[in-house]
C-alpha positions as CSV (number, residue, x, y, z in Angstrom):
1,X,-2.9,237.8,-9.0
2,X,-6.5,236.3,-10.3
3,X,-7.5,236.7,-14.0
4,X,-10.8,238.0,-14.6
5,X,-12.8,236.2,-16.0
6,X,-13.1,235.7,-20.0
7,X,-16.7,237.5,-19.8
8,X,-14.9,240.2,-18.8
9,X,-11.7,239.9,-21.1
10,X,-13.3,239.7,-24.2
11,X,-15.3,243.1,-23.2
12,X,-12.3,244.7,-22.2
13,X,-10.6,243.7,-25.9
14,X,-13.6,244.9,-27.4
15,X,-13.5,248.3,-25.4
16,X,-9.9,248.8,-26.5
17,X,-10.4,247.5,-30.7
18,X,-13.9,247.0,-31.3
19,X,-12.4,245.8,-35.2
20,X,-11.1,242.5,-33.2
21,X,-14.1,241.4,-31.4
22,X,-16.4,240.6,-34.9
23,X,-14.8,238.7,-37.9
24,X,-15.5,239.6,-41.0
25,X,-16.3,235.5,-41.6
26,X,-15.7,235.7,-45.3
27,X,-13.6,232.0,-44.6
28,X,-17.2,231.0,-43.7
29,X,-18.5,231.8,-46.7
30,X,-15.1,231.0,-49.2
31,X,-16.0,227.4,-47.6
32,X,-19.7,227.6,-48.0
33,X,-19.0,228.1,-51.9
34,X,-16.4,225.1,-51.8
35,X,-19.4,223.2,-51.1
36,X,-22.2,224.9,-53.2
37,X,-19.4,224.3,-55.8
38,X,-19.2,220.4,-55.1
39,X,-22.7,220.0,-55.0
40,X,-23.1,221.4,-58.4
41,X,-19.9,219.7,-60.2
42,X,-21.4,216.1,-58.5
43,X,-24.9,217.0,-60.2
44,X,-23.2,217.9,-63.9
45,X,-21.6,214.2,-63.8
46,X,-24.3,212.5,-62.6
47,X,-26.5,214.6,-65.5
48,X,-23.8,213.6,-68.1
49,X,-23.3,209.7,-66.7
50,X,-27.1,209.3,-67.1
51,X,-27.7,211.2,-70.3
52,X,-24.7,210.1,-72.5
53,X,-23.2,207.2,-70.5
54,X,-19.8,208.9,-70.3
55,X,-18.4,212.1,-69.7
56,X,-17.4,215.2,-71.9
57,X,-15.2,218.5,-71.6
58,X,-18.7,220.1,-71.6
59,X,-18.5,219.3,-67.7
60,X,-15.2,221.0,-67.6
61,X,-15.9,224.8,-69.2
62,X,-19.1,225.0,-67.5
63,X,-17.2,223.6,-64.1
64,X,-14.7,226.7,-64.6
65,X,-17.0,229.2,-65.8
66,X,-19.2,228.7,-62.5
67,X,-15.9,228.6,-60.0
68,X,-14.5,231.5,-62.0
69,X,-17.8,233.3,-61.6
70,X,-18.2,233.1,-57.6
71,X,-14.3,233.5,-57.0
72,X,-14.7,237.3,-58.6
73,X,-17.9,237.6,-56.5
74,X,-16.4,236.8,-53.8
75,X,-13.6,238.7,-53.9
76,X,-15.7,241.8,-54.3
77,X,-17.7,241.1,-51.8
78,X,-14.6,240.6,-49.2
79,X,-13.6,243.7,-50.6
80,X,-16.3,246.2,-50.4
81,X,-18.6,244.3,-47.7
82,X,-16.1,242.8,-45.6
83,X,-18.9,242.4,-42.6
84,X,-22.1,241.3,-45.4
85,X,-24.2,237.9,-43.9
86,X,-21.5,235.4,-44.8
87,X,-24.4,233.5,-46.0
88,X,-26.6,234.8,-48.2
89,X,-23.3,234.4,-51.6
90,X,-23.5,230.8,-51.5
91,X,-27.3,230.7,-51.1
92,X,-27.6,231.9,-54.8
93,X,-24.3,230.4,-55.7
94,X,-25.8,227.0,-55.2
95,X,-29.3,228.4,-56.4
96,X,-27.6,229.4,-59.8
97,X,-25.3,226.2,-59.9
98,X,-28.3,223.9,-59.7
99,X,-30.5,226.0,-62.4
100,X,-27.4,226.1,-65.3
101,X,-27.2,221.8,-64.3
102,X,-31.0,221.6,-65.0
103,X,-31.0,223.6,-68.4
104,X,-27.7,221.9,-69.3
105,X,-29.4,218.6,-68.3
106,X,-32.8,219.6,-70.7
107,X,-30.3,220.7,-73.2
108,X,-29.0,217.3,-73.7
109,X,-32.8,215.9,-74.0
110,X,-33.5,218.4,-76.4
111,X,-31.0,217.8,-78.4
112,X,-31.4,214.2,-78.4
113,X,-35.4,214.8,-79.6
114,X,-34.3,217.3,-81.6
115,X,-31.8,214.6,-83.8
116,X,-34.6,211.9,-84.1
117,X,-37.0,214.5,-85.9
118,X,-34.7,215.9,-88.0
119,X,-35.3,219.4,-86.8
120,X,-32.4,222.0,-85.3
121,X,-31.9,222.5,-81.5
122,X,-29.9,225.4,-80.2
123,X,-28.4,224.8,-76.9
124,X,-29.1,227.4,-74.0
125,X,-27.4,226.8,-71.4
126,X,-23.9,228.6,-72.6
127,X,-26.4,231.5,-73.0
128,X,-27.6,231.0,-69.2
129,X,-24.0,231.2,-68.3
130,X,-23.2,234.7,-70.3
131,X,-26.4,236.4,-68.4
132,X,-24.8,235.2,-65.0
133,X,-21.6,236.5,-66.2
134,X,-23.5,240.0,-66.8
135,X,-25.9,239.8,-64.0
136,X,-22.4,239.5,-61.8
137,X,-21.0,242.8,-63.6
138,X,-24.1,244.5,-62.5
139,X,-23.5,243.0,-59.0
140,X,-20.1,244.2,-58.8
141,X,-21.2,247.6,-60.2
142,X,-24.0,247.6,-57.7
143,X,-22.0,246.7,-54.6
144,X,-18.9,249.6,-55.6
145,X,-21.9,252.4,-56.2
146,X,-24.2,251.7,-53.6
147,X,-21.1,252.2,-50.5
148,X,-24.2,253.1,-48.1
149,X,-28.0,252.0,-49.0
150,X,-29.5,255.2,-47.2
151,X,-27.7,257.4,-50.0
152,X,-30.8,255.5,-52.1
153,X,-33.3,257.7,-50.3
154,X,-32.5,260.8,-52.0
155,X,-33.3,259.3,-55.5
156,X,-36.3,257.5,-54.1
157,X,-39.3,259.3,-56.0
158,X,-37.5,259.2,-59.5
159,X,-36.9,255.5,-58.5
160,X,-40.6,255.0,-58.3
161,X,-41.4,257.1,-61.3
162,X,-38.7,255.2,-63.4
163,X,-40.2,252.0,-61.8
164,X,-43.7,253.2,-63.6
165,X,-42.3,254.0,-66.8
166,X,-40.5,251.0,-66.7
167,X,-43.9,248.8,-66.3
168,X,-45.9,250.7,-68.9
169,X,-43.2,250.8,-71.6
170,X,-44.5,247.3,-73.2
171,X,-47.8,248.5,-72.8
172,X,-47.2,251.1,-75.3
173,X,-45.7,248.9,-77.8
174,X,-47.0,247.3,-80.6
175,X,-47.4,243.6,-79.7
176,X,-44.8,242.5,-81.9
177,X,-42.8,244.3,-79.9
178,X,-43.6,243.6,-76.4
179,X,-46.1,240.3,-76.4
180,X,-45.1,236.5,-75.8
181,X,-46.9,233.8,-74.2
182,X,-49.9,236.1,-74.0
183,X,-48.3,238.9,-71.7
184,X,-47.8,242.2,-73.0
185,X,-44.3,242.6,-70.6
186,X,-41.6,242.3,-72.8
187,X,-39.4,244.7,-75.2
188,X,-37.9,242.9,-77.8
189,X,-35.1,244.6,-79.7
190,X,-32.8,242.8,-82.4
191,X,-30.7,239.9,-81.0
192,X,-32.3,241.0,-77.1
193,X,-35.3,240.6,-75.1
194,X,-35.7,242.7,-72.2
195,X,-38.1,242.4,-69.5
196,X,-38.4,246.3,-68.1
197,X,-41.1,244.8,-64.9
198,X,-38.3,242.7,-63.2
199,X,-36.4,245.7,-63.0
200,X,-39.2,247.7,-62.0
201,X,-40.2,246.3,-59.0
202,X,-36.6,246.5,-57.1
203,X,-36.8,250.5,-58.3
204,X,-40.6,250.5,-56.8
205,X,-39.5,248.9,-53.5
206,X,-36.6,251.8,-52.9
207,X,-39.5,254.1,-53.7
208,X,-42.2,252.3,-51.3
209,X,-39.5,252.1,-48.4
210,X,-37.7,255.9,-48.7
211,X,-41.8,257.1,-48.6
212,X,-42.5,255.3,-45.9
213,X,-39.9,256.1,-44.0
214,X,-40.6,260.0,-44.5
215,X,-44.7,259.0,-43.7
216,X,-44.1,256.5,-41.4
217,X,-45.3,258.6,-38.1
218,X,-48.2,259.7,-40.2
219,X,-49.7,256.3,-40.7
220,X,-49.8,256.0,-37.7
221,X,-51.9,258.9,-36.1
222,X,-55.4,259.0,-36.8
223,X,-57.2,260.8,-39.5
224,X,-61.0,259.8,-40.9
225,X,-61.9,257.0,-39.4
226,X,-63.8,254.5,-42.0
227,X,-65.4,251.8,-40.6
228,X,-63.7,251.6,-37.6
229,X,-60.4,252.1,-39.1
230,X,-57.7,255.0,-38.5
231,X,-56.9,255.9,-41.8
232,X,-53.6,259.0,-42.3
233,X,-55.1,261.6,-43.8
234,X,-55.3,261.7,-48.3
235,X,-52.4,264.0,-48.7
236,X,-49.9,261.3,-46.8
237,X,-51.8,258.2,-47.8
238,X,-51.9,259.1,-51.5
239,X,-48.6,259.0,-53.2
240,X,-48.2,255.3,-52.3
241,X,-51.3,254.2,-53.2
242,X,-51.2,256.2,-56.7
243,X,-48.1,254.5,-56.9
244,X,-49.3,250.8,-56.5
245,X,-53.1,251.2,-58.2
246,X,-50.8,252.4,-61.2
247,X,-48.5,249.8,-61.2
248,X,-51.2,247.1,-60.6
249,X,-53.6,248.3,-63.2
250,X,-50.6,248.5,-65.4
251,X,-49.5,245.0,-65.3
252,X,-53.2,243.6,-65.3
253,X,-53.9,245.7,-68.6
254,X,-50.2,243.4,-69.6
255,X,-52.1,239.8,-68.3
256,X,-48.9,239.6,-66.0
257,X,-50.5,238.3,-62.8
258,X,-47.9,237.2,-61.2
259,X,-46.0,240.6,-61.1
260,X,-49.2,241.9,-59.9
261,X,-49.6,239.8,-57.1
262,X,-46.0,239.6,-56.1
263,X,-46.0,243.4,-55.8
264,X,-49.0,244.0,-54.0
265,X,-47.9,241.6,-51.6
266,X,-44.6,243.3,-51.1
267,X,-46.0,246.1,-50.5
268,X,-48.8,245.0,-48.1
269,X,-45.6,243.1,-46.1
270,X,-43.5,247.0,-46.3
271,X,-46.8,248.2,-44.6
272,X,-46.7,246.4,-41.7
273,X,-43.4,246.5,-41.4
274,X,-43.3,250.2,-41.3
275,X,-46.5,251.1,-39.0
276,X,-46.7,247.4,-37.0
277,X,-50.4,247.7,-37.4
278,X,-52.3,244.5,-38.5
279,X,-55.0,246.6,-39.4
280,X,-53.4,247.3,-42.7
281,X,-52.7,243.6,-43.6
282,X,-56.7,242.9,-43.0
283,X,-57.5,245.9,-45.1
284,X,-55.2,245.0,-48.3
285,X,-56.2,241.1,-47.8
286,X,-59.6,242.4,-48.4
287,X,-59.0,244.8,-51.7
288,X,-57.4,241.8,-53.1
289,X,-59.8,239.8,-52.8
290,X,-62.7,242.8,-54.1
291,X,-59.4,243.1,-57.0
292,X,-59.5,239.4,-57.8
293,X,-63.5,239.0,-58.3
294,X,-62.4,242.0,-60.5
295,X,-60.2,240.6,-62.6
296,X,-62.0,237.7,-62.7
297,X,-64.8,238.8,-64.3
298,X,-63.5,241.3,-66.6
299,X,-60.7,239.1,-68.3
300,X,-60.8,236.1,-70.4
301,X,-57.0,234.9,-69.4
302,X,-58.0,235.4,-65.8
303,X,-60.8,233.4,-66.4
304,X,-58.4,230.6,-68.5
305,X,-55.9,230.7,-65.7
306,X,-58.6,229.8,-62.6
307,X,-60.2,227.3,-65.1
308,X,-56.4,225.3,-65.5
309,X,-55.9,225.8,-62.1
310,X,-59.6,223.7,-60.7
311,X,-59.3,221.3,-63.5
312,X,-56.4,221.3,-65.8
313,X,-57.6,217.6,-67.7
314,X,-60.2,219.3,-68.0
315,X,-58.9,222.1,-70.6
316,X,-55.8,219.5,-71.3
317,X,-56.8,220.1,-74.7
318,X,-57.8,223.5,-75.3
319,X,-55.5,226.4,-76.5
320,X,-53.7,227.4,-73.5
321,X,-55.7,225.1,-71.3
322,X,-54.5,223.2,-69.0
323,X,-51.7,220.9,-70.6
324,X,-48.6,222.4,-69.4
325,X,-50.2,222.7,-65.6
326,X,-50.9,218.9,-66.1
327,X,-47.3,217.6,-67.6
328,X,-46.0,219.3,-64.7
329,X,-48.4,217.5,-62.1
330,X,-47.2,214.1,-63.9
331,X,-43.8,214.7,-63.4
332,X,-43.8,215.9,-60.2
333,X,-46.2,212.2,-59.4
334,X,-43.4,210.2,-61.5
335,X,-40.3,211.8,-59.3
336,X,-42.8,210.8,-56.2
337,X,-40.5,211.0,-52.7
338,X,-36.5,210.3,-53.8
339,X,-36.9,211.5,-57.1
340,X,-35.9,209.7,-60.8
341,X,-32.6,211.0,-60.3
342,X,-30.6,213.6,-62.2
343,X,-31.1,213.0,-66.2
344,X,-32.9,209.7,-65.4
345,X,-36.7,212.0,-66.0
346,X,-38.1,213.4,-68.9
347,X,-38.8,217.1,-67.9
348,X,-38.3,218.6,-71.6
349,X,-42.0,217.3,-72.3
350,X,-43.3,220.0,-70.3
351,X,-43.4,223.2,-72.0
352,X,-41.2,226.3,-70.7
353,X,-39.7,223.3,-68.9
354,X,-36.0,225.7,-68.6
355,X,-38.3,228.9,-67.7
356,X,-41.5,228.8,-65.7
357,X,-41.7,224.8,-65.0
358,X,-38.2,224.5,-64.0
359,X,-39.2,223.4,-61.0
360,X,-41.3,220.3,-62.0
361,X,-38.3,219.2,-63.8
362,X,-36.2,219.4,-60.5
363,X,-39.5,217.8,-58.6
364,X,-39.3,215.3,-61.1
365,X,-35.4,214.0,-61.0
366,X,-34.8,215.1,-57.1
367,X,-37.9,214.0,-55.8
368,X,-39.9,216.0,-52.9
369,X,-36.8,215.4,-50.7
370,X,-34.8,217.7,-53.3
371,X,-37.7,219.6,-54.2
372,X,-38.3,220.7,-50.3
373,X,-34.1,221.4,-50.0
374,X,-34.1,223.7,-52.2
375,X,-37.1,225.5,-50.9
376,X,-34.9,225.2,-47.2
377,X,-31.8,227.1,-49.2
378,X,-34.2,229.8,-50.8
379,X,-36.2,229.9,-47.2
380,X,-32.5,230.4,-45.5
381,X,-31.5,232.7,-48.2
382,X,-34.7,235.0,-46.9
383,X,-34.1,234.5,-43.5
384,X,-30.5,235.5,-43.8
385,X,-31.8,238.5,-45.4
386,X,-34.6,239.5,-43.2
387,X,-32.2,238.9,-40.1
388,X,-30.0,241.7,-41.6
389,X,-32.9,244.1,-42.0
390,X,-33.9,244.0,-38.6
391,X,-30.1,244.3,-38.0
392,X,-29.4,247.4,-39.6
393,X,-29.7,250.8,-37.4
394,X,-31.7,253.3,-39.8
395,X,-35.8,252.2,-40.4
396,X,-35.2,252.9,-44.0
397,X,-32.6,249.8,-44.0
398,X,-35.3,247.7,-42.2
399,X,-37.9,248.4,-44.9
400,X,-35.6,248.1,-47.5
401,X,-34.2,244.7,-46.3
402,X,-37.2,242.9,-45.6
403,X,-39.1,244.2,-48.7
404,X,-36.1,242.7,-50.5
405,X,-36.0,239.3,-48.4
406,X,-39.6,238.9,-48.9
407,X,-39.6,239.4,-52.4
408,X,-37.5,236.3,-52.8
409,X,-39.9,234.1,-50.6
410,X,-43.0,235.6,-52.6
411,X,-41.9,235.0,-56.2
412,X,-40.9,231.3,-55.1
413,X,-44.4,231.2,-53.5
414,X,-46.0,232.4,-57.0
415,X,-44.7,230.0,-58.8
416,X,-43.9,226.7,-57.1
417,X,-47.1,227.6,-56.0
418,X,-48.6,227.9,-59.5
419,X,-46.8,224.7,-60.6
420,X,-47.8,222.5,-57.9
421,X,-51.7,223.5,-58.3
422,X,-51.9,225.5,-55.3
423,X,-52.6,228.6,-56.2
424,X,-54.1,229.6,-60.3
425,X,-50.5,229.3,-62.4
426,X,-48.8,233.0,-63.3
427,X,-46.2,232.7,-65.4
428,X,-43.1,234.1,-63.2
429,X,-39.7,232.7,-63.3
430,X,-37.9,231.1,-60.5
431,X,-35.0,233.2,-58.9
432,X,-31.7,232.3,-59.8
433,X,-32.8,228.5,-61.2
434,X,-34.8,229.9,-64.2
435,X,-33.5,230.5,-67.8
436,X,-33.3,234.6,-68.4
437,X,-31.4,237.3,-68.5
438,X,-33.9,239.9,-67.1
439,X,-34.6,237.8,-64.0
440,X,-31.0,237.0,-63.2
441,X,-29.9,240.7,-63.5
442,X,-32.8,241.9,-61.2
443,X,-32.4,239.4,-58.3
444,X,-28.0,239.5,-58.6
445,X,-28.9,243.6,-57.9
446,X,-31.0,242.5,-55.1
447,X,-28.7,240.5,-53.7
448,X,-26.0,243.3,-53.8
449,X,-28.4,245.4,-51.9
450,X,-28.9,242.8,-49.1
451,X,-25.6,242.3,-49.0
452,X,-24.8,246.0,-48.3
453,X,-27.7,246.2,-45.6
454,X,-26.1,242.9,-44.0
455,X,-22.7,245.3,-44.3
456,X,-24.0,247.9,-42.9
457,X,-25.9,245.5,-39.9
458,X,-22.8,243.5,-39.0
459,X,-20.4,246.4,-39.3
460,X,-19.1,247.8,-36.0
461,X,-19.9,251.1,-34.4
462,X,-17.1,253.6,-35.2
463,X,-15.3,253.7,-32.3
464,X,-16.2,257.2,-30.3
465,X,-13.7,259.7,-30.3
466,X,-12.9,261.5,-27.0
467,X,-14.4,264.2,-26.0
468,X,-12.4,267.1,-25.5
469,X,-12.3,269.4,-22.3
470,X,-12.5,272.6,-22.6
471,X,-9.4,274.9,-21.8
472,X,-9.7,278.0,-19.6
473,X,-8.5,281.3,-21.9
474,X,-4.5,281.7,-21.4
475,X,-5.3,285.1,-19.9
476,X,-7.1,283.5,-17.1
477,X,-4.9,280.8,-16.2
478,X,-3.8,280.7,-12.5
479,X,0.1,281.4,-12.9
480,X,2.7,280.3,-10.3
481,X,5.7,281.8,-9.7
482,X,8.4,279.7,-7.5
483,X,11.6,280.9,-6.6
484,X,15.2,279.6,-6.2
485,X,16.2,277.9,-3.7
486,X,18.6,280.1,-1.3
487,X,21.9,279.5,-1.0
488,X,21.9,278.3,2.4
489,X,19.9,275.3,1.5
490,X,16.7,276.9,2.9
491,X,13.0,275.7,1.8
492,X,12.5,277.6,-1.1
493,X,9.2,280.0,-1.3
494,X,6.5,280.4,-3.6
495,X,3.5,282.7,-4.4
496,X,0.9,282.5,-6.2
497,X,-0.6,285.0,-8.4
């Protein structure tokens, strides 16, 4: 008897316990955290080696803390998303891993300077680790709530009206309240600093994608048409563009730029997504740049900012000129190709060197070889999350998915491009590497919701049930009626009614 052949074997398994036929590959990713984990432990020695020539327990508590950390996460993830991108954990595990080395590693420098002038230095990097601890609560809490993303549409327009109150809260405040650095985006209570925008703009991107989704056939039928363009008619166009003029004149009134542009570029992105019309991505790329001439010419930072950005010598000595800009640029020239190595550079000479230039201290000590990996894991990371969006069955997945994917790639773009002098310089943090608590709760929730997307994508099909066939009524049923046989071993007779 021949075999068939495995094509057909594995569809016939499938066919009888669809379950079998897709592993759940959390192995994959317990192994991909083995080795985010090794990378990270080899880069706290080699910190400590270089730094203070021998080794401490210091290594040890933060070694545990991070493994401790990412075993509960993972747990929870194998747990209640069994089927998430196997991926996408030890992406930001090794994301995270690499950020706490770097502050622990300007911690150390710090210190050091710190000693020699006589002055007090308190650490931060034990601080770092108590937000990821919280920022992995809120992803647990996240991950258990959330058991199906498309349950978010029904709370999408009080997501974006919290989103809007969230963003004009430090407006409202006194600036001893809410300013730093400039930026009216903070609110500063006693012993906590929150910043309301980096929750605001995952609640704004539920709200961009559950509108869409309702709105999405009307953007694309034809209403006025304005200068050649098909535009919906007001009544479906306006909520969402209420919705992002608000928000954007909201955080330019704050001098927050780069929220500003990182939001109008997620939304542009959700645009296309939802109507596949390039149209829209000409007509936004052209009211930013109407926005920019703007904001150019009615703001003195804006002006400050593009002035740094041409020629940052040139301001290297003014008040907020264009020193920090140009420390970064040094250090990112002294690491040139292979990099200083890990706590060989001096990256705590930049300012906001554990914050916004966090990456000119890694460009410094890794080198543009490290530098350009750890763009690869955030550009995997994203890829890993937009490949789940166009996974998932229901549109408002989609949107959701690759508004959250791209949100990664654009606030790296902001400000590694900002610190490398290729775009004006913003003031954004780096996911997951930066110091702060607000950032690293916002993008641990983000991940939880691409991981439950992913979920959702890789889950199987519920097996269909079988249809039933319908039974004729009992009082129409053909009867039969057969008899005994006869005694004389004669072919018994029947009749039927």
């Amino acid at each position: 008897m021949t075999q068939p052949p495995p094509a057909e074997q594995a569809s016939a398994v499938y066919q009888s316990n669809p379950q079998r036929e897709l592993p759940t590959r959390r192995g994959t990713e317990l192994a991909m955290l083995g080795f985010a984990a090794f990378i990270v432990t080899c880069a706290f020695v080699l910190v400590q080696a270089n730094q203070e020539q021998e080794l401490s327990w210091s290594i040890l508590w933060y070694g545990l803390a991070y493994l401790a950390l990412f075993a509960i996460a993972h747990l929870a993830v194998r747990k209640w998303a069994p089927y998430a991108d196997p991926l996408i954990l030890p992406c930001v595990a090794l994301l995270n891993g690499l950020g706490l080395v770097m502050i622990y590693r300007i911690d150390l420098a710090s210190a050091a300077d710190a000693v020699q002038s006589g002055d007090n230095y308190s650490a931060v990097a034990p601080k770092q680790v108590l937000f990821t601890t919280f920022a992995l609560v809120l992803f647990l809490a996240v991950l258990i709530w959330v058991k199906d993303h498309r349950s978010l549409t029904r709370y999408g327009y009080i997501c974006g009206l919290l989103g809007v109150i969230a963003l004009a809260t430090p407006a409202v405040l006194p600036a001893s309240l809410s300013e730093a650095n400039g930026a009216k985006v903070w609110i500063k209570l006693p012993g906590i600093s929150i910043q309301p925008g980096e929750f605001a703009k995952i609640l704004l991107l539920v709200f961009f994608a559950s509108f869409l989704v309702t709105k999405r056939d009307l953007f694309m039928v034809a209403g006025k048409k304005v200068l050649g363009v098909e535009l919906p008619r007001g009544r479906d166009l306006g909520p969402i563009v209420i919705a992002a003029l608000v928000a954007l004149l909201i955080l330019m009134f704050e001098k927050d730029l780069g929220q500003s542009l990182l939001l109008f570029g997620i939304v542009l992105v959700m645009v296309y997504v939802a109507t596949e019309r390039g149209i829209w991505v000409g007509v936004g790329l052209s009211f930013f740049a109407v926005g920019c001439v703007i904001a150019y010419n009615l703001f003195g930072h804006v002006q400050q900012r593009v002035a740094n950005w041409m020629d940052p010598l040139k301001t290297y000595d003014d008040p907020g000129g264009g020193y920090q800009v140009a420390q970064g640029l040094f250090g990112l020239g002294t690491g040139g190709v292979g990099g200083t190595g890990l706590g060989a550079g001096r990256p705590e000479i930049v300012p906001e060197a554990n914050s916004d230039f966090i990456t000119a201290g890694l460009g410094e000590e890794l080198g543009f070889i490290g530098l350009a990996a750890l763009l690869l894991v955030y550009l995997l990371l994203a890829t890993r999350g937009m490949r789940s969006a166009l996974a998932v069955r229901d549109t408002f997945g989609k949107l959701l998915g690759s508004g959250l994917a791209f949100a990664v790639v654009m606030q790296v773009f902001v400000i590694v491009g900002g610190v490398t002098k290729l775009i004006p310089m913003t003031g954004i943090t780096t996911p997951f590497i930066s110091y702060g608590g607000s950032s690293l709760l916002a993008n641990y929730i983000l991940v939880a919701l691409l991981l439950r997307i992913s979920d959702a994508a890789r889950r199987p099909a519920p097996k269909a049930r079988p249809i039933a066939v319908a039974q004729a009524p009992l009082a129409e049923a053909n009867t039969v009626m057969v008899s005994r046989p006869p005694a004389d071993g004669g072919n018994p007779t029947g009749s039927e009614l």
